[in-house]
N, C-alpha and C positions, 0 to 999 in steps of 0.2 A: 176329709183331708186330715182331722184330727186323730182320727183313729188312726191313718196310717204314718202320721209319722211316731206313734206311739209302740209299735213294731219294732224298730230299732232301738238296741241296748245301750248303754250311757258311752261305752266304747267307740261302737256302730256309730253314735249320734254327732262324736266328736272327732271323730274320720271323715264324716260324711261333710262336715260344714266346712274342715281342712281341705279337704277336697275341692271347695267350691272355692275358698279363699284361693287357692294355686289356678283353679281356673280364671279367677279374675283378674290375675296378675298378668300382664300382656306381655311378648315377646316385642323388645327394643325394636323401635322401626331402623330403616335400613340406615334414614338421615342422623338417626342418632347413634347408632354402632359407628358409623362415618366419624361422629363428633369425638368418640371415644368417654372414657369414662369422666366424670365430671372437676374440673378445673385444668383439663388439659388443651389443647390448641389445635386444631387440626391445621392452622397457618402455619406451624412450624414443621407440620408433618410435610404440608405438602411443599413446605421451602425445602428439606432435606430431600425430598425425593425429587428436584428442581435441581438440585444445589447436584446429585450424584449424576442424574443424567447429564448436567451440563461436564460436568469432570471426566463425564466418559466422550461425548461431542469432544471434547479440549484431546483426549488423546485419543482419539480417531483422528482427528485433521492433527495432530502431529504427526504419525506414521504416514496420513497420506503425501503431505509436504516433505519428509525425508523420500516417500518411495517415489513422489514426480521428480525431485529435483536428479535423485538415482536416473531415471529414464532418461531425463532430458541431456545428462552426460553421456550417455550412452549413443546418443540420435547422431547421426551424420554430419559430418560440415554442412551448416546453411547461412546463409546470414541474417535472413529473416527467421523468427520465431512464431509458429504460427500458435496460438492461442482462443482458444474455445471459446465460445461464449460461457457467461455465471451460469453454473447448475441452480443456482436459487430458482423456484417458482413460485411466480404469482398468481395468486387467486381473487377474483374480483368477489366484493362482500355477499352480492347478491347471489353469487355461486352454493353458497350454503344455506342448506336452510332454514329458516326463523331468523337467519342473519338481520341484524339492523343495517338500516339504510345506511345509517351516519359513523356506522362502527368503518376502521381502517382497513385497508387492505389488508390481508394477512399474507406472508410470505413461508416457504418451507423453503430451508436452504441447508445444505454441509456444512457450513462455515459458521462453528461457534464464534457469537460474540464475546469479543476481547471485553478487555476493561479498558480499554480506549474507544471502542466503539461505542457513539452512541445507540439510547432507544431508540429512537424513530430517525429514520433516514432523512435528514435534511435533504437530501436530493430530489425529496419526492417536494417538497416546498420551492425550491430553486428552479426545480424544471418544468413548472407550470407553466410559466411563461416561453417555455423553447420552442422554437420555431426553426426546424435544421434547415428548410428550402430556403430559411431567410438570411443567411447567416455565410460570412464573404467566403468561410469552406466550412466542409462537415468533416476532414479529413485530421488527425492527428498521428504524431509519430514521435515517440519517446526513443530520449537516448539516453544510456544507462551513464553511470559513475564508474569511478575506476575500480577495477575487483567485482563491480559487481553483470549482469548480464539481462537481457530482454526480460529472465523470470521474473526479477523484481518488482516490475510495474502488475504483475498479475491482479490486483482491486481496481486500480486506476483502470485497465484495459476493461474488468466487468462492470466499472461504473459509468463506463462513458460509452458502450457498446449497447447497455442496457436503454439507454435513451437514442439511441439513432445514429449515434457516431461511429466514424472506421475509424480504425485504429490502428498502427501497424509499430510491434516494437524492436528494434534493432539490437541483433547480437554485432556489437563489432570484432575488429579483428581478433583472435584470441581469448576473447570473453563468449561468455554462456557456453553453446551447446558448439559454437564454430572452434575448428579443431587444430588451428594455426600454434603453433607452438610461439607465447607471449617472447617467449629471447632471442626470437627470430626476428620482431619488429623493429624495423631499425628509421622510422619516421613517422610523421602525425599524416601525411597522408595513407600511408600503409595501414593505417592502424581503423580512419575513419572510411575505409574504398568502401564495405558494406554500406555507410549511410551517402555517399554520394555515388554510390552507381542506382540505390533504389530515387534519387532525386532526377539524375540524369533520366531515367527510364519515365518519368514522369509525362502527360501527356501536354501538350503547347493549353497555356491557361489554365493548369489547374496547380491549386498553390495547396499549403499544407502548414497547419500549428506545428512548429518544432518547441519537443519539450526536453529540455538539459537538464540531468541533473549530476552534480560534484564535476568530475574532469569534462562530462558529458557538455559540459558547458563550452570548455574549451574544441569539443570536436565538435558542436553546433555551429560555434564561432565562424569555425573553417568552413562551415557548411554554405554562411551565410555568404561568405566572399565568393565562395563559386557558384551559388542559384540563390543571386537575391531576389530574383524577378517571381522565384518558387515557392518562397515563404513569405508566409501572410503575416505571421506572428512569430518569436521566440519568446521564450520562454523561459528563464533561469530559475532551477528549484535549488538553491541553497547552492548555485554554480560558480564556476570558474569563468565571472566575466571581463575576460581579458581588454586592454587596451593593445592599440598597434606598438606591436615588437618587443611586447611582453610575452613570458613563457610561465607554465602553471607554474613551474618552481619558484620564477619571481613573484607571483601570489602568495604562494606559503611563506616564503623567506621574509615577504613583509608582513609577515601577518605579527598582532601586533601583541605583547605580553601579558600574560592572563596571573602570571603567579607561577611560583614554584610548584606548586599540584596542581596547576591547570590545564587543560585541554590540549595545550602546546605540547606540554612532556611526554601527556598520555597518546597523540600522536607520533611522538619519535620512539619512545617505548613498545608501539605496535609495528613499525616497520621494519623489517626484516627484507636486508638487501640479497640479489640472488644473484651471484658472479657465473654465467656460466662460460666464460670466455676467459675465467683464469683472473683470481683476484690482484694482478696486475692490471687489471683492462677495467673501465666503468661498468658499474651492474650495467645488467641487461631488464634487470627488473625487479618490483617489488611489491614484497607479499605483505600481510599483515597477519600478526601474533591470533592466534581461533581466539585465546583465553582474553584477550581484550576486544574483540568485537563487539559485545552486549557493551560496553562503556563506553566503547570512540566512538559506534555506531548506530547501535540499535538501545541507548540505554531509554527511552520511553516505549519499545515495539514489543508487540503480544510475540512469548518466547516460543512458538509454533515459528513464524518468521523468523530469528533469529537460527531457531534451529536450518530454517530452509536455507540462510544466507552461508549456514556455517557447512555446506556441505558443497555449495554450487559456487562460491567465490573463487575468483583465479588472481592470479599474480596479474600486476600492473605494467607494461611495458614501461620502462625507463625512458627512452630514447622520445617518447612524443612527449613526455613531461619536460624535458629542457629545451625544446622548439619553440623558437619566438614565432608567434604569428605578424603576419601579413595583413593588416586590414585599413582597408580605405574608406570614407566618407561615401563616396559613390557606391558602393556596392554595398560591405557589412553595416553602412549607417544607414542604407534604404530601407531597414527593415526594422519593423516595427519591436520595440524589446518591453519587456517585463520579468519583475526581478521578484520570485517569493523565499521569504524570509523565512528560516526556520530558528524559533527562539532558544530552546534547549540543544542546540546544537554544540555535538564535543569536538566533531571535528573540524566544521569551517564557523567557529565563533560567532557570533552575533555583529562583536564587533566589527571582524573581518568582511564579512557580506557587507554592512555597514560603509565599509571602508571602499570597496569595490562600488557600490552603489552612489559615493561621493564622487568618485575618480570619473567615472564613468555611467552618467545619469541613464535610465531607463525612462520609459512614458509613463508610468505606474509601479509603484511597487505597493504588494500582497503581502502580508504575516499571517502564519499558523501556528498560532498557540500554544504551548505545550510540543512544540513535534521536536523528534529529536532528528541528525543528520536525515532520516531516510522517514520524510513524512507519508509514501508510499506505503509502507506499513504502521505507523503510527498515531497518522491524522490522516485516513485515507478519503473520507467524506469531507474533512476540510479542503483536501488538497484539490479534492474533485470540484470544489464550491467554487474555486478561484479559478477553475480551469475553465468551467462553462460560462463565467464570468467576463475570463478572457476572449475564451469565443465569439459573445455576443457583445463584441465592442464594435461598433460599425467601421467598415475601412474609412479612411481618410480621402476625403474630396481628392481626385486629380488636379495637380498644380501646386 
């Protein structure tokens, strides 16, 4: 072996060892090309490639919320809104595999999480204990606020359908996708015929959660005086809970002073009356300002909704806002009431629910944190917590 490495010239001898030195030098494995070069983070690489796919999720369900809410303008006079089930799918853990036993469900769904949303679905903790067979109905039915239409509840509808519940949301007269022309409405019954002919149609014994939200309260009210025997529960979401031979307008008009910049102005500032019988004659109805919606209405909701609200809201019939209701002890106080509070609320103040909730007691009243007017898209898991909550209140003894 002596002799032959003696063969090689002082050149040769120091090429050859070069040689060996490069062979020994290994190619980076693949975990550490991954890490990148050293004092760098791949936690921030992989936050930025997190951080861009979620910004592209965020504007995909924007287009898709402008193009349904386009569609659902488009669709025929109905007064029911029929509504899909959640595209999310669930995957049980043992589905994958190596999966841990104790690791969570994972879900794939279209719908970027907001910044209101939380991580993990409280609903999936709440609804351990649900029992639909057990429970005085499984059945709900939302009714919108003023301006807005059946679209609105669309979370509410895939968080209560996803555990077992029917659900049915109401366009009423002139709002959503029904195609009655709002300055035509000339009374609060006119206005609520879609939610009491779907009650009427109802079958002997079977009862139904009515859930109010903003005016929606007052056309439940009405709901309640003519099939009290049909509802099991209502429901006030930050609603218009009238007393007898009060009208929404007497609501507002008491409502009580916030300040020169407060919530008050910012609702006179949004409404925009519409005469179409000739500005001698009382509106016929009223609209609200697009450029103030995110502040009267939606100032805590992911701006995907806001955008969906800014294309599907309609003008407010006038004529069922000044209508004093009708209600008696025997009929509208048969029914069991619940009142939830929304705290950031611009446009029915805190205090003013408040105030309603004094005048006129409920069996329970709910708060959601943070939510602004329309906790349906703001605090949609909170709203859903108080709702299954209310569900699984047992009926009250006979007698």
């Amino acid at each position: 072996m002596g002799n032959l490495s003696s063969c090689f010239s002082g050149k040769e001898e120091e090429d050859r060892r070069a040689g060996r030195r490069r062979k020994v030098q290994r190619r980076p494995s693949q975990a550490q090309e991954a890490r990148g070069p050293p004092g760098s983070s791949s936690r921030w690489r992989r936050g930025d490639r997190s951080l861009r796919r979620d910004k592209l999720e965020e504007a995909i369900i924007h287009e898709q919320a402008l193009a349904a809410a386009l569609f659902l303008q488009q669709q025929g006079a109905n007064g029911l809104l029929p509504v899909e089930r959640s595209s999310s799918l669930r995957y049980p853990v043992n589905s994958a595999p190596g999966g841990s036993k104790n690791a969570l469900p994972r879900s794939s769904s279209s719908r970027a999480r907001s910044l209101t949303d939380p991580l993990f679905q409280p609903q999936e903790l709440v609804n351990q204990d649900l029992k639909i067979d057990d429970l005085e109905t499984s059945n709900f039915v939302l009714v919108h606020g003023g301006g807005f239409g059946a679209w609105c509840w669309y979370k509410t509808i895939a968080l209560l359908e996803e555990v077992g519940f029917k659900v049915t949301a109401i366009d009423l007269t002139g709002a959503g996708i029904d195609s009655s022309n709002t300055n035509n409405i000339t009374s609060l019954t006119q206005y609520v015929k879609p939610l009491t002919d779907f009650l009427e149609k109802l079958g002997d014994g079977e009862k139904v959660i009515l859930v109010g939200h903003d005016f929606g309260g007052t056309c439940m009210s009405y709901a309640m005086e003519a099939f009290p025997s049909k509802i099991a529960k209502a429901v006030f979401v930050s609603a218009a809970m009238l007393t007898n031979g009060k009208s929404t307008l007497d609501m507002f008009s008491e409502q009580v002073y916030v300040g020169e910049a407060g919530p008050n102005d910012l609702m006179r500032q949004a409404q925009i009356f519409i005469y179409a019988n000739g500005s001698n004659h009382p509106p016929t109805a009223i609209d609200l300002d697009k450029s103030l919606l995110r502040d009267l209405l939606f100032n805590q909701s992911p701006s995907k909704d806001v955008a969906l609200a800014s294309v599907s809201m309609r003008p407010i019939p006038f004529a069922p806002v000044l209508e004093k209701l009708c209600l008696s002890d025997e009929k509208y106080g048969s029914v069991r009431r619940f009142f939830i509070e929304t705290t950031e609320d611009n446009a029915v103040p805190l205090p003013v629910q408040e105030n309603m909730i004094k005048v006129n007691p409920p069996e329970r009243v709910f708060r959601v944190k943070g939510s602004d007017h329309s906790p349906f898209f703001s605090k949609p898991q909170a709203l859903h917590k108080h709702l299954i909550e209310i569900a699984k209140i047992p009926p009250l003894p006979p007698g």
